[in-house]
C-alpha positions as CSV (number, residue, x, y, z in Angstrom):
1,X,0.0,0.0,0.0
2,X,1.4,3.4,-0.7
3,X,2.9,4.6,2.3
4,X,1.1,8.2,1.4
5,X,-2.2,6.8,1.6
6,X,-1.7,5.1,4.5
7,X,-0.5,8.4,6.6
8,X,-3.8,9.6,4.9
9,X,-6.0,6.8,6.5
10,X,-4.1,6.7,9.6
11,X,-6.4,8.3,11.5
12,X,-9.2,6.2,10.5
13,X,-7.1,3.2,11.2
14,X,-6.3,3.9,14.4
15,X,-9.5,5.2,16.1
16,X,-11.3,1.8,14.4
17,X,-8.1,-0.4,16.0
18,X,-8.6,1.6,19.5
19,X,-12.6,0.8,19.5
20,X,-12.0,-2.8,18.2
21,X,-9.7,-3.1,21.0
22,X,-12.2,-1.5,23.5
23,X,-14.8,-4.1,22.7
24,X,-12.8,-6.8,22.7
25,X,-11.4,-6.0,26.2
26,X,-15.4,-5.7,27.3
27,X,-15.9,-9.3,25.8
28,X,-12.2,-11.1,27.1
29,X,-12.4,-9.9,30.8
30,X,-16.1,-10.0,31.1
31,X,-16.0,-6.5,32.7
32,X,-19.2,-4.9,34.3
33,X,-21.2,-2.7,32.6
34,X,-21.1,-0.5,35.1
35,X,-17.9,0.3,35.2
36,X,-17.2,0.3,31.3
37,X,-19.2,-0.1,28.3
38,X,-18.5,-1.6,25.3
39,X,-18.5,1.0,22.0
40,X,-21.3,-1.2,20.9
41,X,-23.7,-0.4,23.5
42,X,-23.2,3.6,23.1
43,X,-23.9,3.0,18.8
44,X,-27.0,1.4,19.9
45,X,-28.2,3.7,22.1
46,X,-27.3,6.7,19.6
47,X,-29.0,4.6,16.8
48,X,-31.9,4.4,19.8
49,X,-32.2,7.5,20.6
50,X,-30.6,9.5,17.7
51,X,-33.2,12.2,17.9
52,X,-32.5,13.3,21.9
53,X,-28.9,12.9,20.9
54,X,-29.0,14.9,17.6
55,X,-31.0,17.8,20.0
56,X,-28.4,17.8,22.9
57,X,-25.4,17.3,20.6
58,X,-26.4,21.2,18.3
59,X,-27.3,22.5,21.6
60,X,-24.0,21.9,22.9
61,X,-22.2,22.9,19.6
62,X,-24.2,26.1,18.6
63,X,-23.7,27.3,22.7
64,X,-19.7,26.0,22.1
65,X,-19.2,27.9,18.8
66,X,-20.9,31.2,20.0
67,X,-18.3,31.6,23.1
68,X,-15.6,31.1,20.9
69,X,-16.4,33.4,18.3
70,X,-16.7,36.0,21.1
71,X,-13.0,34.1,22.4
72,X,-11.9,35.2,19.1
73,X,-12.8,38.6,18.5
74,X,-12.2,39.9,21.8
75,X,-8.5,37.5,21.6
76,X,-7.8,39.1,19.0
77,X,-8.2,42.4,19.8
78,X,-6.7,42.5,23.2
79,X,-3.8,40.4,21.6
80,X,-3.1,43.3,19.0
81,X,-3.1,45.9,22.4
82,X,-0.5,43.5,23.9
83,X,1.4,42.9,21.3
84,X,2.0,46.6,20.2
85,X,4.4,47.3,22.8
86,X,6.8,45.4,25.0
87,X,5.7,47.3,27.7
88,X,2.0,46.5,27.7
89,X,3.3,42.6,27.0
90,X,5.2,42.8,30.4
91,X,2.4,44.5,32.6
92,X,-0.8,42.7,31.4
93,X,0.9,39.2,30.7
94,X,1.4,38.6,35.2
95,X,-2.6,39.5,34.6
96,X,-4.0,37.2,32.1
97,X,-1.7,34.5,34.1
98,X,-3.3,35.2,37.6
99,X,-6.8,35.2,35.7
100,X,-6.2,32.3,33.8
101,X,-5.3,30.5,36.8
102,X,-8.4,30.2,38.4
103,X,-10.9,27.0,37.6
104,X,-13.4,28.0,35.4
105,X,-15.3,25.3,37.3
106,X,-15.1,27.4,40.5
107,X,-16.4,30.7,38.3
108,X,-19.5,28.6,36.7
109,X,-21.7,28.4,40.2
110,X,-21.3,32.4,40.1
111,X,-22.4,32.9,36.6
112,X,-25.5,30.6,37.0
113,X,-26.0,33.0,40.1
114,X,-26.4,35.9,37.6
115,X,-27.5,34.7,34.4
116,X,-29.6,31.4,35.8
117,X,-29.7,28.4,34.3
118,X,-29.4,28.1,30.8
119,X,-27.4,28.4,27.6
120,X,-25.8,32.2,29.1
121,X,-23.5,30.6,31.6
122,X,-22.5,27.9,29.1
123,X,-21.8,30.6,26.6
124,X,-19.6,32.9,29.0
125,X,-17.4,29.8,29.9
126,X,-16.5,28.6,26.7
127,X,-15.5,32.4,25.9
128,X,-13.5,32.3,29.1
129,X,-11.3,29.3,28.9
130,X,-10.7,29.8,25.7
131,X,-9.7,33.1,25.5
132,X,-6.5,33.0,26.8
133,X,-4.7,30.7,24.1
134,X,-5.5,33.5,21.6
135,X,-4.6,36.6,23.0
136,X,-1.0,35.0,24.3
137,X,-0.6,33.5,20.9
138,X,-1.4,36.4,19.3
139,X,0.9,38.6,21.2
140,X,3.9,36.2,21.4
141,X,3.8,36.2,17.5
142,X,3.8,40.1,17.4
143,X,6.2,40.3,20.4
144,X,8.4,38.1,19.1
145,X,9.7,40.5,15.7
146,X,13.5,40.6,15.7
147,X,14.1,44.3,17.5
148,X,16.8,44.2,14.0
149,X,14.3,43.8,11.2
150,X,12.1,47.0,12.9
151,X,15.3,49.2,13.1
152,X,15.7,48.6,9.5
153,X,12.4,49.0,8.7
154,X,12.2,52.4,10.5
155,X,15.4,53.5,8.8
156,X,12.9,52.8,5.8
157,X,10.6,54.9,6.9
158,X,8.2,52.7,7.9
159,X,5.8,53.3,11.2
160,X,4.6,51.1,14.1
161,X,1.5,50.6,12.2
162,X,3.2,49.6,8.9
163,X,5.6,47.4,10.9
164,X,2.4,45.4,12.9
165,X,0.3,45.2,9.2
166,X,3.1,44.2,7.0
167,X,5.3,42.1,8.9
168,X,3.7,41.4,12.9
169,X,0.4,40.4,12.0
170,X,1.4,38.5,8.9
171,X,3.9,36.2,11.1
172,X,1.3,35.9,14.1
173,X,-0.6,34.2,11.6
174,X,1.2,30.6,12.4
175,X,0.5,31.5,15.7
176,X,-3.3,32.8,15.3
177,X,-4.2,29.5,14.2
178,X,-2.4,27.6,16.3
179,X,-4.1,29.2,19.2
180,X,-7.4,28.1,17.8
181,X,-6.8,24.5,17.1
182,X,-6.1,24.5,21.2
183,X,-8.7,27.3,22.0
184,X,-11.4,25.2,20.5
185,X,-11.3,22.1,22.3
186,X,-10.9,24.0,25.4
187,X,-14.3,25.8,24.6
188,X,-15.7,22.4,24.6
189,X,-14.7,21.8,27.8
190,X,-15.9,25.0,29.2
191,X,-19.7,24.3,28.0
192,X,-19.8,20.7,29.2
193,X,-18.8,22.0,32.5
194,X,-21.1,24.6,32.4
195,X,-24.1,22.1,31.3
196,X,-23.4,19.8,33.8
197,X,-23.5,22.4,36.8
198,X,-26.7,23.4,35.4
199,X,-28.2,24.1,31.6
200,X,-31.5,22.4,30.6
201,X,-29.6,21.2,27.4
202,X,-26.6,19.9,26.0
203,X,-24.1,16.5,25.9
204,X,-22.9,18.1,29.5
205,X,-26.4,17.7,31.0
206,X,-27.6,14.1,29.1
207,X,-24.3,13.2,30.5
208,X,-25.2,14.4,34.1
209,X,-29.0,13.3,33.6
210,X,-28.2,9.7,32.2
211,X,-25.5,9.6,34.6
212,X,-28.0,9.9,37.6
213,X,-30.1,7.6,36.6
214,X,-27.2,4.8,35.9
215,X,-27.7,4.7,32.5
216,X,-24.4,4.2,31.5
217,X,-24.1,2.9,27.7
218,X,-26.4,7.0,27.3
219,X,-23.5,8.3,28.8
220,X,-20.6,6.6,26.8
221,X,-22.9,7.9,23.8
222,X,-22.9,11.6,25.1
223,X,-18.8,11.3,25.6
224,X,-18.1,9.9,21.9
225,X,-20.3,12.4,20.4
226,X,-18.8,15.3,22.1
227,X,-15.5,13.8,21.2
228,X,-16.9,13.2,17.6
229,X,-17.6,17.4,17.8
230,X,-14.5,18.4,19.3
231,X,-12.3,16.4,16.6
232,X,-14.5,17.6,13.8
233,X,-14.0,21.9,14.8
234,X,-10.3,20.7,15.7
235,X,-9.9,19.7,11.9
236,X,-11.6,22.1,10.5
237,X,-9.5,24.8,11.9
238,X,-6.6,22.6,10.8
239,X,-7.8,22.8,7.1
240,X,-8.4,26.5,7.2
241,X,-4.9,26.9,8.9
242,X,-3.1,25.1,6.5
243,X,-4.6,27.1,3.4
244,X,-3.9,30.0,5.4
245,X,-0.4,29.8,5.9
246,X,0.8,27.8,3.2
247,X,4.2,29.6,3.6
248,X,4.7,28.1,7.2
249,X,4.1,24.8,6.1
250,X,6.4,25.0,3.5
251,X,9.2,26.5,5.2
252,X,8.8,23.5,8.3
253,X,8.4,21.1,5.5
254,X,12.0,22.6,3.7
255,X,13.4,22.4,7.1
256,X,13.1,18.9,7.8
């Protein structure tokens, strides 16, 4: 087989190998149920009850994908702020680290306190822990222009501004996108913790309702689809970056 189309199929290969492996472990050691399902059981209940899961599975991506759009725009422009001047990097970079310090999970009881229960608080969490990949990432890339290359560009005449359009922002890009790939999965994590604590939708609630009520093989259904979600945004972002910044690749690909 061409080795090219088997790095293509890899993925495929793998995540098939891992589940065969999965059930077969269920079968050999005649573990409980309780404990672990088999990947069998979670299909069937999805094929069961695709319609409950179809429902909780958009509500958990529509509420995921709306907190990191804000996570981007508001990344992105406090990333530009930071990454105009050394200065600013220094004094708000202590900041973001002190903020991003603190469990989301411990913040989510407060904002159900003042939005209630619902799709708000879910919304304001995945904007929250993912927030802070972007803005460092942006700022690292702008912060990170050899202090030479701007000396000669101001001996060119060229401004701050001209400098951040033309040369910062171009090679953040790498960065930008980079930030998003982790940004998004962590957004993922902040709505499922936020619909488990309390939401009246979503895979974080089935998960906490099925969960409740010992109905396990519901459960291992919510987890793989959320999995299924996050993989899916994580690729897509991959594509886009790729098309992107074709340059990066090709200079990391010339490299090796």
């Amino acid at each position: 087989m061409n080795a090219r189309l088997v790095e293509k199929l890899s993925p495929w290969i793998f995540t098939v190998a891992i589940f065969l492996i999965w059930e077969g472990a269920c079968a050999v050691f005649k573990i409980n149920t309780s404990v672990l399902q088999p990947p069998s059981a979670a299909f069937a209940a999805m094929f069961k009850l695709w319609k409950v899961f179809l429902y909780h599975s958009w509500a958990t991506l529509w509420v995921t994908m709306v907190g990191f759009a804000l996570a981007v725009v508001f990344g992105v422009m406090l990333g530009l702020v930071v990454g105009w001047s050394r200065t600013i990097y220094r004094g708000l970079y202590p900041v973001m680290i002190g903020f991003n310090t603190i469990p989301k999970v411990a913040i989510v009881p407060l904002l159900i306190l003042w939005f209630g229960i619902g799709e708000v608080p879910a919304i304001v969490t995945a904007f929250l822990i993912s927030f802070f990949p972007i803005v460092v990432n942006i700022a690292t890339g702008l912060a990170t222009t050899e202090p030479e290359l701007e000396d000669v560009l101001r001996a060119l005449g060229a401004r701050k501004l001209d400098i951040m359009l033309k040369v910062g922002i171009p090679r953040a890009l790498p960065y930008f996108f980079g930030s998003l790939k982790v940004a998004i999965t962590l957004a993922f994590v902040g709505t499922v913790v936020s619909e488990t604590l309390g939401a009246n939708a979503g895979l974080g609630f089935l998960i906490a309702q099925e969960g409740a009520s010992f109905r396990m093989a519901n459960v291992y259904a919510a987890l793989l689809l959320l999995a299924f979600e996050g993989v899916l945004m994580y690729a897509m972002f991959a594509w886009i970056e790729q098309r992107s910044t074709r340059w990066a690749f090709r200079s990391q690909m010339s490299a090796g």
